[in-house]
Structures are given as structure tokens and as C-alpha cells.
N, C-alpha and C positions, 0 to 999 in steps of 0.2 A: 519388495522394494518400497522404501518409503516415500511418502506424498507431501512434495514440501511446494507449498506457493507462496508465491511473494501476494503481497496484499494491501494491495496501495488507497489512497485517501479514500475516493469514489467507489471501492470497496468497502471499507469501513464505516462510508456515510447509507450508504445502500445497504448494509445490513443493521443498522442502525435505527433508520428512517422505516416505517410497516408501509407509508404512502410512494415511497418510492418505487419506480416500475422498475428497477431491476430486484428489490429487497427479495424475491424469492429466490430468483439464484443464489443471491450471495450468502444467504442461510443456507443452499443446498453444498455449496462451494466452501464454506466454511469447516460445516457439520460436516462433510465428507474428509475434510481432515483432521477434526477432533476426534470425531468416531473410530478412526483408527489411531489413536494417539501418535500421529505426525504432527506438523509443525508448519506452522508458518511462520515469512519474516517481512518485515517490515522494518524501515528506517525511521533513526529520529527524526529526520527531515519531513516525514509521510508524519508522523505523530505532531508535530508543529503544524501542517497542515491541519491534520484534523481538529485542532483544539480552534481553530479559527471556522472550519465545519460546522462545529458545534452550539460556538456564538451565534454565529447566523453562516448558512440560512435557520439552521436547524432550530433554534433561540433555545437551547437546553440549560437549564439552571444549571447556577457553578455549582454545587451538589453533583447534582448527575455527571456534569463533565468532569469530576475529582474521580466519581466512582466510576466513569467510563475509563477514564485515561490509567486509573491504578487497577484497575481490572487487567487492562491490556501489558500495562510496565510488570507485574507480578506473573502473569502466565505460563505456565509450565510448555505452554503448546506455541506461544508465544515470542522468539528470537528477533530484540531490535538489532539490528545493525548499526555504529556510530559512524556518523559521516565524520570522522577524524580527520586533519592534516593532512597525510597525503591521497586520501578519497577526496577530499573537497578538492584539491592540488588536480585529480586527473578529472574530477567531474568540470572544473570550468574547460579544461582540455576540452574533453568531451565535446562539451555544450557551446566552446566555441568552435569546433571542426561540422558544425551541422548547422550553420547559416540558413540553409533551406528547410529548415524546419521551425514550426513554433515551439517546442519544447521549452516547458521552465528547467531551472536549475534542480526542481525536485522531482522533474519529470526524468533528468538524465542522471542523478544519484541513482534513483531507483533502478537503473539500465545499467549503469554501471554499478551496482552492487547484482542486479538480476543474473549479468555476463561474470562476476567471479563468483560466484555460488552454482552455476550452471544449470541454473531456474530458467523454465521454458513459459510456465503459466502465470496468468496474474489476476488476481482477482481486482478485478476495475471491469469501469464500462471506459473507461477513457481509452479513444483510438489512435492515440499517440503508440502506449504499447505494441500495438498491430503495425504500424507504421517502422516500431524498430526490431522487428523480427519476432516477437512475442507472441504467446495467444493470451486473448483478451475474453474472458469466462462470461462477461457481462454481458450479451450485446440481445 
């Protein structure tokens, strides 16, 4: 069966970052699904994220973040998701039916793209995921 996780910002900044206290999971987390030529997925929304990651805190020159960001756009192992018209259209849904929670709106794309792909794991350390039924790899 194949190994597909979703892999949200604070995944990509944690595997990124060598000083980050989750960076070894998310190398393990990762490499566990290169290693077997699976897949992950990640939304544009999570990728716009990241490019503001990268500014700061992380302060990686535009350089790096061209070849981080086209590393990850080209990737075989790789599947963005587009937060297109009617995903944008059910994610405000979403994220207005959940008042009781902090979630951003790139916290509930991600949920709602994670619920139609019927992705259970996510690579983050962010406890939002745990909170919407997810397992959260990072913690």
C-alpha cells in the first residue's frame, strides 16, 4: 500500500531548518516516503506559506528560496494541490463552521484537501492537525 502524507508549512520549515527541534523527524518522515517512491502532498496555500518561512524567520537568500521552492514545484514525489474556486468556496465554509477554534484559512485548506484525499498523517508539528482528527508526526 502506498505511503502518501500531507505535509504542511512547519513540516517543510522543520526539515529545512538542521536547528530545529523537530528537523530529525521530519527528515525521518519525509525519507520514509521518498525511500519507497511515494508521495506527498501539499497545497499551494502551504507553499505561499512557506516562501514567507523562508524570509524570515529562516532569512534564506532569494537564491535558496528559488531553488527550494522549484525543487519542491518539479518533484516527482511531490503532488501540489490548487486551492481552486470551489475548494476556496468550501474551505471558507469550513473555517467559518469552526468558530471554536483558531485555525487560519491555510490551516483548514489543508483539512479540507487532507478529508478528500483520505490522508490520515501529516507531517507538522502544528497541534491544530491533532485537534481536527489528524496524526500530527512532529510532536
Amino acid at each position: 500500500m502506498a505511503m502518501i502524507r500531507f505535509a504542511d508549512t512547519s513540516g517543510w520549515g522543520s526539515w529545512l531548518e538542521q536547528r530545529d527541534k523537530h528537523h530529525v523527524l521530519a527528515v525521518e518522515a519525509f525519507e520514509a516516503v521518498w525511500l519507497s517512491d511515494d508521495s506527498l502532498v501539499t497545497t499551494n496555500w502551504v507553499l505561499v506559506e512557506l516562501t514567507a518561512l523562508l524570509i524570515s524567520p529562516l532569512r534564506y537568500s532569494r537564491r535558496k528560496q528559488i531553488q527550494i521552492m522549484t525543487s519542491l514545484r518539479t518533484s516527482s514525489s511531490v503532488r501540489i494541490v490548487e486551492i481552486d474556486a470551489p475548494t476556496d468556496h468550501d474551505v471558507w465554509l469550513f473555517w467559518e463552521s469552526r468558530g471554536d477554534k483558531d485555525w487560519s484559512l491555510t490551516d483548514c485548506a489543508s483539512f479540507v484537501v487532507m478529508n478528500r484525499e483520505g490522508l490520515t498523517e501529516a507531517v507538522t508539528a502544528d497541534h491544530r492537525f491533532e485537534q481536527a482528527g489528524f496524526v500530527r508526526l512532529l510532536k
